[in-house]
C-alpha positions in Angstrom: -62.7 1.9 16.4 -64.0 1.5 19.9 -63.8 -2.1 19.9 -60.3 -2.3 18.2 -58.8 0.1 21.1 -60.6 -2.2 23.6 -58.9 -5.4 22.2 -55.3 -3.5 22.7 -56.1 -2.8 26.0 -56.7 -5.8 26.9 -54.4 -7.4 25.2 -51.6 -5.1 27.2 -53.3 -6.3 30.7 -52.7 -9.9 29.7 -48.9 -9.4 29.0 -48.4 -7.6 32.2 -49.9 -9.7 34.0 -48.3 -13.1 32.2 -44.7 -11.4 32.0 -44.6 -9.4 35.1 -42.5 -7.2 32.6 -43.2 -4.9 30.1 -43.9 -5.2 26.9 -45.7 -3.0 23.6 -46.2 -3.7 19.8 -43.2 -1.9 17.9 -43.9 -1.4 14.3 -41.8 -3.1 11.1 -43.2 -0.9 8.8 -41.3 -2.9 5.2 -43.0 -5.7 6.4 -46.7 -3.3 6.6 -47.6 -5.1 9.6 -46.6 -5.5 13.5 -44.2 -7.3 15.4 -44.9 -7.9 19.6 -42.1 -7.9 21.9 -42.3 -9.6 24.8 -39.1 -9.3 27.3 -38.4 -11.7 30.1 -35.5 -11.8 32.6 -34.1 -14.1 30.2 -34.5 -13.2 26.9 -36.8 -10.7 24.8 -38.4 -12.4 21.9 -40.4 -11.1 19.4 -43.5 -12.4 17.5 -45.5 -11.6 14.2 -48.9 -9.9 15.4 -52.2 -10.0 13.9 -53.6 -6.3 14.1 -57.0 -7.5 12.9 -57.2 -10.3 15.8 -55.3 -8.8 18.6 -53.2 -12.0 19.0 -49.5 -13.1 18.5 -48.6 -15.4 16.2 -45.3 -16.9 14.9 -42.3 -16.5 17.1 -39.6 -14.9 14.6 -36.6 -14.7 17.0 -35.7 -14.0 20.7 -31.9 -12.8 22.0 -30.6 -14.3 24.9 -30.4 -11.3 28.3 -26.8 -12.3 29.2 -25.5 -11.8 25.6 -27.1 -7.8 25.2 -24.0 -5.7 25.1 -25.6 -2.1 25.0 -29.1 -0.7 24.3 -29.1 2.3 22.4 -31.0 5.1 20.2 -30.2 4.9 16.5 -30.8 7.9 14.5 -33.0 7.6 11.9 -32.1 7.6 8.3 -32.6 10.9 6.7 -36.1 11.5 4.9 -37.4 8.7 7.1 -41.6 7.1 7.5 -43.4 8.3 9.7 -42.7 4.8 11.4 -39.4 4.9 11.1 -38.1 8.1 13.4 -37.5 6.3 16.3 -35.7 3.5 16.2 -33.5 1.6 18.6 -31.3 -0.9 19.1 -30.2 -4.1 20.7 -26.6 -4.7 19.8 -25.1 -8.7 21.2 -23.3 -11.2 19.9 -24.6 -11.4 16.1 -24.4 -7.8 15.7 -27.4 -4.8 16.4 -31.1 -5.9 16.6 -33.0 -2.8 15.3 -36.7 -2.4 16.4 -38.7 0.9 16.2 -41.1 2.2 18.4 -44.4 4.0 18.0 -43.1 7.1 20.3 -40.5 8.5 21.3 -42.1 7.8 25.1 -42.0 4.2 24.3 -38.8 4.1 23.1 -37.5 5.6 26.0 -39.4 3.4 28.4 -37.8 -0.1 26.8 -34.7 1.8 26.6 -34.9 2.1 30.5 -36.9 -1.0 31.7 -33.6 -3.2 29.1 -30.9 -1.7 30.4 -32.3 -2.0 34.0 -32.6 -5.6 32.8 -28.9 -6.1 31.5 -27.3 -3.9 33.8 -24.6 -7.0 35.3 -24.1 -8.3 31.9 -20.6 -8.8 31.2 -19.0 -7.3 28.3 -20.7 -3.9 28.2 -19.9 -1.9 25.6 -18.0 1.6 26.1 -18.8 2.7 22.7 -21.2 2.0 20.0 -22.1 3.2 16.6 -25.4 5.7 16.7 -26.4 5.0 13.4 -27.7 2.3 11.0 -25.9 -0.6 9.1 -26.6 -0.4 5.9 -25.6 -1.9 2.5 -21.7 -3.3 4.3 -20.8 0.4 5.8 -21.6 1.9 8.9 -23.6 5.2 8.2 -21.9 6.9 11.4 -18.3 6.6 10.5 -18.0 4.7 7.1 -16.2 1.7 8.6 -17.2 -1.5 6.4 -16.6 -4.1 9.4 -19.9 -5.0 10.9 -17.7 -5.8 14.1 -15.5 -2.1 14.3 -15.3 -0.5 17.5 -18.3 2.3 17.7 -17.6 5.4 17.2 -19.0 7.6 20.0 -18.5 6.6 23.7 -21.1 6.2 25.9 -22.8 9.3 28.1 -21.6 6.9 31.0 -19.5 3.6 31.7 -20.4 0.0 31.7 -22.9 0.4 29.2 -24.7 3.7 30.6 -24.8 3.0 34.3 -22.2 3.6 36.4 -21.2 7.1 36.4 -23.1 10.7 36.7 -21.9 14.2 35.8 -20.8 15.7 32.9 -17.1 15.0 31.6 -14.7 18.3 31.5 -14.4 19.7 27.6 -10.9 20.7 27.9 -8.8 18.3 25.9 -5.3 18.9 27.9 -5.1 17.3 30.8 -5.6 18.9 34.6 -2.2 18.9 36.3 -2.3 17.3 39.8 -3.1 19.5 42.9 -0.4 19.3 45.3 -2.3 16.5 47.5 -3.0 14.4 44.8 1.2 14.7 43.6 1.8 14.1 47.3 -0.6 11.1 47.3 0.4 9.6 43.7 4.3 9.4 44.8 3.8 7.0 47.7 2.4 3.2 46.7 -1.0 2.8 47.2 -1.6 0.3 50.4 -1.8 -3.0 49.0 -5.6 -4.5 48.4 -6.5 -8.0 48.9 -7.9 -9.4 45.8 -11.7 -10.7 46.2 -12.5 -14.0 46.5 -13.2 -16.0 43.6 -16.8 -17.6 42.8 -16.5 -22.1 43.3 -17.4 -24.8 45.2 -18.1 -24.3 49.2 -16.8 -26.4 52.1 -18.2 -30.0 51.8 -18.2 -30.3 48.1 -16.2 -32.9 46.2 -13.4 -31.9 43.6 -11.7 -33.8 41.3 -8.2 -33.2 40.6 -7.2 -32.2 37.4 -3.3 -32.2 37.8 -0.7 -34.3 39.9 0.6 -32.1 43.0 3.5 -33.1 45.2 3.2 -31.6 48.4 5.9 -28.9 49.1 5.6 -28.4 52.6 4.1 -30.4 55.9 0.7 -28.5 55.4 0.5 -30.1 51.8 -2.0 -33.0 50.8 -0.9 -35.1 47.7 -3.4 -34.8 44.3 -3.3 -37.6 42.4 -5.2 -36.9 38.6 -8.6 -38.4 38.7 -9.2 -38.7 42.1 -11.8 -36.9 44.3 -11.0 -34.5 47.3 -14.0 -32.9 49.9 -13.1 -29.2 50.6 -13.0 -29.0 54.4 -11.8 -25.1 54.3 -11.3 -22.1 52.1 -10.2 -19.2 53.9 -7.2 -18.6 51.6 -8.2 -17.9 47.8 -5.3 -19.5 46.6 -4.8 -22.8 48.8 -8.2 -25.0 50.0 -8.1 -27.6 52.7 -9.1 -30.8 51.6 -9.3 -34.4 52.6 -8.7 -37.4 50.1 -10.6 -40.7 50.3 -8.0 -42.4 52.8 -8.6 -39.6 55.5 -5.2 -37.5 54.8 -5.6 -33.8 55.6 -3.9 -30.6 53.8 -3.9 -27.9 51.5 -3.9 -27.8 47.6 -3.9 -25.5 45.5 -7.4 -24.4 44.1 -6.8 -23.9 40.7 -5.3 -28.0 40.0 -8.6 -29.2 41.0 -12.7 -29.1 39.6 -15.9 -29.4 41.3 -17.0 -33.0 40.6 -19.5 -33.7 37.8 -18.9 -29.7 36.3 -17.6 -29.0 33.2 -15.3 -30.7 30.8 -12.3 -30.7 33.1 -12.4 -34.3 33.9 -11.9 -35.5 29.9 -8.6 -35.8 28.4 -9.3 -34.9 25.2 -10.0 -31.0 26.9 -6.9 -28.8 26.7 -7.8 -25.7 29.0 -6.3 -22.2 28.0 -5.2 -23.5 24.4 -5.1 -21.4 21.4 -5.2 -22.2 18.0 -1.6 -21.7 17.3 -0.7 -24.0 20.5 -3.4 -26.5 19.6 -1.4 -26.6 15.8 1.8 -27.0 17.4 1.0 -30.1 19.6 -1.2 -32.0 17.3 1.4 -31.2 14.5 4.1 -33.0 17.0 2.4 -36.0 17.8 1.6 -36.4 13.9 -1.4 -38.9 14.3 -3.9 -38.9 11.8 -7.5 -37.9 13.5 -5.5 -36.5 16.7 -7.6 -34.2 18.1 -8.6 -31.9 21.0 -11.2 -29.5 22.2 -10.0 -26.0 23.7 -11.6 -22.7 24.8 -12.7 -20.8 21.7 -11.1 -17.1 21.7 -14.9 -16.3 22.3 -15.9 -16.8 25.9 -18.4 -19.5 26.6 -17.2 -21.2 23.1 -15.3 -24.2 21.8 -13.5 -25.3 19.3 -12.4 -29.2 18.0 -9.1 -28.9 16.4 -8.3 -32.1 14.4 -5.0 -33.1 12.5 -5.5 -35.3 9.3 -3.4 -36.6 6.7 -6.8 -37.0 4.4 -6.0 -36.9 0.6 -2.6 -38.1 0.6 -1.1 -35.0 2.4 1.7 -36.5 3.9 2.9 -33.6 6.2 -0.7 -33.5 7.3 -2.6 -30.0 7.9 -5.2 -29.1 10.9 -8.9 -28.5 10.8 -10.9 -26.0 13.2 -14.3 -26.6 14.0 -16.2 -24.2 16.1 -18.9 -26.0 18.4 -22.6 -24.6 17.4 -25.5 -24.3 20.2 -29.0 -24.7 18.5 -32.2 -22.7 19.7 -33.1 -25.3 21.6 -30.0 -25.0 23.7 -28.3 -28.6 21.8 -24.2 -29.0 20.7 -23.6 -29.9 17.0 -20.7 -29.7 14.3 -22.7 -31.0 11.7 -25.9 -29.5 11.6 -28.0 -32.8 11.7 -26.2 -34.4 14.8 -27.4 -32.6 17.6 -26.4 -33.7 21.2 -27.3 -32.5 24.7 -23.9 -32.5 26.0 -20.2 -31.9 24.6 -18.9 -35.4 25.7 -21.9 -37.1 23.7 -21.1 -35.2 21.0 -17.4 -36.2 20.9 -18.1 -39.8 21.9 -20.3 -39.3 18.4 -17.8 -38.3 16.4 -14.6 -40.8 17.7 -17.0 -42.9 15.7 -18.6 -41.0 12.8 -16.7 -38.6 10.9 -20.2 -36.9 10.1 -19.3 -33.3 7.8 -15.7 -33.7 9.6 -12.6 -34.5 7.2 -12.2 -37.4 9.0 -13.4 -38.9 12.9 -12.0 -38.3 15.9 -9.2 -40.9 16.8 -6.6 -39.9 18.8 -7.0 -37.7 22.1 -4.0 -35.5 22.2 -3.7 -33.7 25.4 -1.1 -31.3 27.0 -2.7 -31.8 31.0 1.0 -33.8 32.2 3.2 -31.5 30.9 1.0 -28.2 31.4 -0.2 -28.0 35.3 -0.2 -24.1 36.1 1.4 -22.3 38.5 0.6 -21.8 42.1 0.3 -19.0 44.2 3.7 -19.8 46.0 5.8 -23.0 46.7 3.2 -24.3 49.2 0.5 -23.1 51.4 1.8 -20.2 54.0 5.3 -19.8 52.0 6.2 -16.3 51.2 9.6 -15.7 52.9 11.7 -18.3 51.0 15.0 -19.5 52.3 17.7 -18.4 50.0 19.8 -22.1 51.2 16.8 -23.6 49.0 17.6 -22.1 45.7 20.3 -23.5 43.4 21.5 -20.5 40.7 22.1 -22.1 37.2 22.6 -19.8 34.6 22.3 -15.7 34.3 19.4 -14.4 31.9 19.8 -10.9 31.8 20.4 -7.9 33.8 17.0 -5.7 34.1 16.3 -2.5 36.0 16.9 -3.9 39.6 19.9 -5.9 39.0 20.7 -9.3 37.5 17.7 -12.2 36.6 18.9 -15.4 37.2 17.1 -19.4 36.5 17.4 -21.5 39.2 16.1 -24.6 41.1 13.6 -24.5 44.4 14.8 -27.8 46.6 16.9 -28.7 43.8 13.2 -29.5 41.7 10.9 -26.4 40.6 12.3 -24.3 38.0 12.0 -20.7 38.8 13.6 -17.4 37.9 15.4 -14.9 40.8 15.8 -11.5 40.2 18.7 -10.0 42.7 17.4 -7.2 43.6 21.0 -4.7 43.9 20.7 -2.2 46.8 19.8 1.3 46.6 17.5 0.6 43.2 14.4 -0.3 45.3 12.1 1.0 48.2 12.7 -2.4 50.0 10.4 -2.1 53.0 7.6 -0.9 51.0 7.8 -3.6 48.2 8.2 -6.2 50.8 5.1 -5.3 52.5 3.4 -5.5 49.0 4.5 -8.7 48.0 2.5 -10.9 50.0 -0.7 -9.2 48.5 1.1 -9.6 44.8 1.5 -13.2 45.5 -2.3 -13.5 46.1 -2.7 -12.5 42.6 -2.9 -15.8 40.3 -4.0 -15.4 36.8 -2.4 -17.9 33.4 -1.1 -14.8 31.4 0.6 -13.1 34.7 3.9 -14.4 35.7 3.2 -15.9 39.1 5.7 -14.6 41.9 6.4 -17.3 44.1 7.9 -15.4 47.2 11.0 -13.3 48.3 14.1 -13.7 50.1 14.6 -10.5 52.5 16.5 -12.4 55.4 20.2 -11.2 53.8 21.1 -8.7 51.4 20.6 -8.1 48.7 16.8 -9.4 48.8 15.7 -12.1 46.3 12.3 -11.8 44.5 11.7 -15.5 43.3 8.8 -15.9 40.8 7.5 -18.8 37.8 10.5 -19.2 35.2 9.6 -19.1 31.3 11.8 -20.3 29.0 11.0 -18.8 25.8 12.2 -15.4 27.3 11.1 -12.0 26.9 8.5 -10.9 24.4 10.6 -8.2 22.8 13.7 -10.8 22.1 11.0 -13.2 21.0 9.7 -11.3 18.7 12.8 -10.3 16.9 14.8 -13.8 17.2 12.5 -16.5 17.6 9.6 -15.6 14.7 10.2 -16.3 11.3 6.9 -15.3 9.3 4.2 -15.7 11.9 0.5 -15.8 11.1 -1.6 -13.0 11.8 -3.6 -15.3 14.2 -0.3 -16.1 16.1 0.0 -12.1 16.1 -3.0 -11.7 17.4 -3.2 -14.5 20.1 -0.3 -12.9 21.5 -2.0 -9.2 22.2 -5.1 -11.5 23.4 -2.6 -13.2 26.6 -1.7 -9.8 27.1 -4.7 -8.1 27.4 -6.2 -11.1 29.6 -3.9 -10.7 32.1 -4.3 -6.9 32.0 -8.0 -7.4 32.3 -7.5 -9.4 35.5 -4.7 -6.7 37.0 -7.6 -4.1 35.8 -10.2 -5.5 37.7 -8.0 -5.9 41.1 -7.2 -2.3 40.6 -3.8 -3.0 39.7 -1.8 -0.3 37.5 1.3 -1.9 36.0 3.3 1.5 34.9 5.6 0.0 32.5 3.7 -2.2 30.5 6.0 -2.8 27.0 7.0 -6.2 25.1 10.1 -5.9 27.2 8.1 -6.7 30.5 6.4 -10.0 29.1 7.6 -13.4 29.3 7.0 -16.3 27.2 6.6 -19.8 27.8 7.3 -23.3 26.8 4.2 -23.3 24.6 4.2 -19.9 23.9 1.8 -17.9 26.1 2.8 -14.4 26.6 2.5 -13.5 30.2 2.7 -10.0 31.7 5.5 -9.6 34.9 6.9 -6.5 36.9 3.2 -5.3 37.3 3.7 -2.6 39.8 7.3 -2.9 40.2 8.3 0.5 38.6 5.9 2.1 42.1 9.2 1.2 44.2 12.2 2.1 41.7 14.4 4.8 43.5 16.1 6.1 40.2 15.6 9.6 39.5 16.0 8.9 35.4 13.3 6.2 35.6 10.7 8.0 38.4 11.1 11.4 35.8 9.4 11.5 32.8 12.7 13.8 31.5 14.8 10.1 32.3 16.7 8.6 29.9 15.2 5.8 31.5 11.5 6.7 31.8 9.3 4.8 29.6 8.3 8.0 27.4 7.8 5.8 23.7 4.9 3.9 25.5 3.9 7.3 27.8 0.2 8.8 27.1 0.0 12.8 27.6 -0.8 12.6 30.8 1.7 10.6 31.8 4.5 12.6 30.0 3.1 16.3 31.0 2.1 15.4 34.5 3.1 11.9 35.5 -0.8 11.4 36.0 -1.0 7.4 36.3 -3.8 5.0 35.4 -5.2 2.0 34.1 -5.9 4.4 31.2 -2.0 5.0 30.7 -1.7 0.9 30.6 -4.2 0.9 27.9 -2.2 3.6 26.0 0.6 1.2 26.7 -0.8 -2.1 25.7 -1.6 -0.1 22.3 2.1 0.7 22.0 3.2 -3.1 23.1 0.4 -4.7 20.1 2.4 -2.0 17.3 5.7 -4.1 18.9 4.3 -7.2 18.4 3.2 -6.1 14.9 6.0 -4.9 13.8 8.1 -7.9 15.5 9.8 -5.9 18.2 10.5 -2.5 16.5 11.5 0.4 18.6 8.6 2.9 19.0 9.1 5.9 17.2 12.6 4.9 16.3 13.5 8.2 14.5 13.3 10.7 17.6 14.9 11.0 21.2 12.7 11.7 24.3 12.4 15.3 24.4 10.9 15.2 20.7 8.8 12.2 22.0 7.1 14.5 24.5 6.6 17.4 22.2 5.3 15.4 19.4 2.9 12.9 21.1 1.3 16.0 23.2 0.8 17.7 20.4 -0.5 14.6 18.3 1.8 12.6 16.8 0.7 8.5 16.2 2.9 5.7 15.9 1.9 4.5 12.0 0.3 1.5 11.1 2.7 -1.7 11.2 3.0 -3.6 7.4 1.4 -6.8 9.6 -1.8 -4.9 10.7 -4.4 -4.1 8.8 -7.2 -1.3 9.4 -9.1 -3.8 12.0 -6.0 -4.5 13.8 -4.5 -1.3 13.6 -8.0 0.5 14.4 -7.8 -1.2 18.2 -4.5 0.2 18.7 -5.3 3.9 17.3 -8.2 3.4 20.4 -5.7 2.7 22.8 -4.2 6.1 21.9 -7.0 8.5 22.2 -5.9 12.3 23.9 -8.8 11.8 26.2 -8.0 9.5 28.5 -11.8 8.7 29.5 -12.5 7.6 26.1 -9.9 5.2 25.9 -11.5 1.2 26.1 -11.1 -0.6 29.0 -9.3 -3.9 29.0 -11.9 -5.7 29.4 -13.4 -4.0 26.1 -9.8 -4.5 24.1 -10.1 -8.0 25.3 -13.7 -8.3 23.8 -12.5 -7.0 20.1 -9.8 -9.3 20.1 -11.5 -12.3 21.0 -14.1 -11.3 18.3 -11.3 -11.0 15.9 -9.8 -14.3 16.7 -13.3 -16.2 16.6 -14.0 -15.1 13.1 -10.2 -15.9 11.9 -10.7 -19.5 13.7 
């Protein structure tokens, strides 16, 4: 007995002092023997242990650190072993990892030392389910999807870390003191976004789009051709030299550091979805067109092929997720393994290798798709109303009429005329050159402002499939549920972006989303409804006030939030499901109030089912605190799309 307690001993020494970590032998008692776990700051991995000799054997599996979404207790199952009462887990990617400890001591000391570990993970869960998986049905809440959102929140936020104290029990909300309803009716001062991670003064880019310069300070980008970064003191516009000694400034998001990524291939189409992907292989109607595009799961891609294989004359497309082995190598078919994505293509443009067919046309989008930039040149905010051409008249909105119009007779943009008395000018003004800072693909960019005359222009990206809510009832004839939920995914990535520059939009609804040519859904007036002067609209007894996509708080105390956007965005996905329906189409306002306080729930739309529906019913939790974060909505949804792709 002696010797045996000797051998542990000793055997714990040589782990500490190989691992400078922490690590113990947690029991797997079906098996009737032991499993070690070692952790590492890169991955914990776990091996099958020989009691007898005091020495690991066989490495069974290992989880990657940066994909560990929570670390949690689990309750054990009722009339539970000995050692089985305290188990934990280790949810990521591929679902929970359950391992249980000797003690409850132990338990709580990996608990601690993992979550110290995987604290700046992205992607931390907000909520998780407490109990097992078992037999296709959580044990916690019933719900047979492995993937549901958990069912109790987290003690604290970002996965247990951020905050401390205990959370109020009363379920209505607190009203405002007077400071805080003096301080919530004046916009908050505008803050700078933060500067976005890249290459450093000196390196070399490579352009990925043409660029025309639009003023003096501009430098020319030609596709293909590399640029040294000189300076980078504006987020938005870098200045850079090209190879003949010309000076200027481009805008950061046409161009990619040299040698990184897949940028610099054709055949990548960045920001695609599947339904987009469909469309433009289906309209160059090549047999073996393909592409490759961001999976809806980050870090992922996907090959989407078009073939005419079989005699299919109309021709269908294919979907094939890209696989990483253990070893950290790219494959489609399980027996061609590469070390890079381009060696795996250039493979299979030859060999068709498990694919319907090989890879033989590149289709790409990159000539007709360059983004937007953050303004019509480097410095240009204040735009000089002699420079826009009006064209046509989209629509009148809630500061006065939208019209499409040219910039210098060339760029394409949309100009709201702002009619006097409907906005708190100065204040917006002074705003806007923060807003224009803020670039993200599924925000509508605002390009600058005319304040020189009145009344004042605001002159942002045009889109020419419209607004969301006309799209959805006039432009979609049977969409897929995919296409559905691609939609709510656009949305909530630009949310998540607006979330984490501390953004609250107010009046998020399908209504205030745009479309484009390909049809990404874009979020715009983000912040707008801060400035609005109308007493119906600023009152939440308005006829104008957006009560059918108000939470509680909102509609008892006008008590804003990102948490009221999330009770919003759950209120814009039942519109898109239900293809631009009017939320709770039966009552007026004052009903609204008294029937959502109390708590009334929009129903579930014929086009979602319980998964689909289940994210929206999250959204619209009394409790503001336990509603999801957009980054967590965002998470689900690109979950969703991965398994539907």
């Amino acid at each position: 007995m002696q010797s045996r307690k000797f051998q542990k001993r000793a055997l714990r020494r040589r782990i500490a002092s190989a691992e400078k970590l922490m690590s113990d032998r947690l029991g797997r008692s079906w098996l009737d023997n032991e499993r070690l776990f070692i952790l590492t700051q890169e991955k914990i991995s776990y091996y099958d242990y020989d009691t007898e000799k005091g020495k690991k054997k066989g490495l069974k599996g290992s989880v990657e650190i940066e994909k560990i979404k929570c670390v949690e207790t689990v309750c054990p199952e009722e009339n539970a072993p000995a050692e089985r009462q305290f188990p934990f887990q280790i949810v990521y990617d591929d679902g929970p990892l359950y391992i249980f400890a000797k003690t409850d001591d132990i338990r709580r000391e990996w608990i601690h030392k993992m979550k110290q570990v995987v604290r700046f993970n992205k992607d931390l869960l907000q909520k998780y389910h407490p109990c097992f998986w078992v037999d296709g049905v959580w044990l916690c809440c019933q719900q047979e999807v492995k993937q549901a959102l958990g069912c109790r929140v987290l003690e604290t936020k970002n996965g247990g870390f951020s905050t401390k104290g205990s959370r109020r029990k009363s379920r209505k909300p607190l009203p405002p003191t007077p400071q805080e309803q003096e301080k919530s009716s004046r916009p908050l001062p505008p803050q700078p976004p933060p500067r976005q991670s890249g290459p450093g003064p000196g390196a070399t880019v490579i352009a990925e789009y043409e660029y025309t310069p639009m003023t003096e300070l501009d430098l020319e980008l030609r596709k293909g051709e590399e640029y040294t970064i000189l300076e980078m003191v504006d987020t938005n516009w870098w200045r850079a030299r090209d190879k003949f000694g010309n000076e200027g400034y481009i805008p950061s998001n046409y161009v990619t550091e040299a040698g990184n990524g897949l940028e610099r291939f054709d055949w990548y189409c960045k920001n695609m979805n599947r339904s987009q992907a469909e469309n433009l292989l289906k309209a160059e109607n090549k047999d073996g067109g393909f592409l490759v595009r961001d999976s809806s799961k980050a870090g992922k891609y996907t090959v989407s092929l078009f073939t005419k294989s079989g005699g299919d004359i109309a021709g269908s497309c294919r979907h094939y997720n890209i696989c990483t082995s253990p070893q950290g190598q790219f494959y489609l078919a399980e027996k061609h393994n590469f070390a890079t994505i381009p060696e795996l293509i250039t493979y299979h443009q030859h060999n068709a290798a498990g694919m319907v067919c090989r890879l033989k046309y590149i289709v790409s989008n990159r000539a007709r798709n360059a983004p937007s930039t953050a303004g019509l040149g480097y410095g240009v905010w204040e735009i000089d109303p002699r420079h826009l051409t009006f064209i046509k008249e989209l629509g009148d909105g809630q500061f006065g009429v939208v019209k499409y119009g040219k910039w210098q007779g060339q760029h394409d943009v949309a100009i709201k005329m702002i009619k006097e008395g409907s906005m708190s000018e100065d204040d917006f003004i002074e705003e806007a050159k923060v807003m224009m800072k803020l670039r993200h693909e599924n925000l509508v960019q605002l390009y600058g402002v005319c304040t020189k005359q009145r009344p004042i222009y605001i002159v942002t990206e045009f889109l020419s499939n419209g607004c969301l809510l006309t799209y959805l009832r006039e432009s979609l004839n049977h969409p897929s549920p995919i296409l559905l939920l691609e939609m709510c995914k656009d949305v909530s990535e630009g949310m998540a972006y607006l979330e984490s520059q501390q953004y609250i939009h107010r009046d998020l609804a399908a209504r205030n989303c745009l479309v484009d040519a390909n049809g990404t859904v874009k979020v715009t007036d983000f912040g707008l409804s801060r400035y609005v002067l109308d007493d119906e609209y600023t009152s939440s007894v308005g006829s104008k006030f957006p009560v059918r996509w108000s939470p509680p708080e909102v509609l008892l105390y006008c008590k804003f939030s990102s948490k009221s956007d999330i009770w919003a965005f759950g209120v814009l996905m039942w519109e898109v499901y239900t293809l631009g329906r009017m939320p709770y189409e039966r009552l007026n306002n004052t009903e609204i109030v008294e029937k959502v306080s109390g708590g009334l729930r929009l129903y579930r739309p014929q086009l979602a089912n319980e998964r689909i529906y289940s994210i929206m019913t999250a959204c619209w939790h009394e409790k503001a605190e336990e509603r999801p974060t957009f980054q967590d909505l965002l998470g689900i949804i690109q979950d969703l799309l991965y398994e539907l792709q």
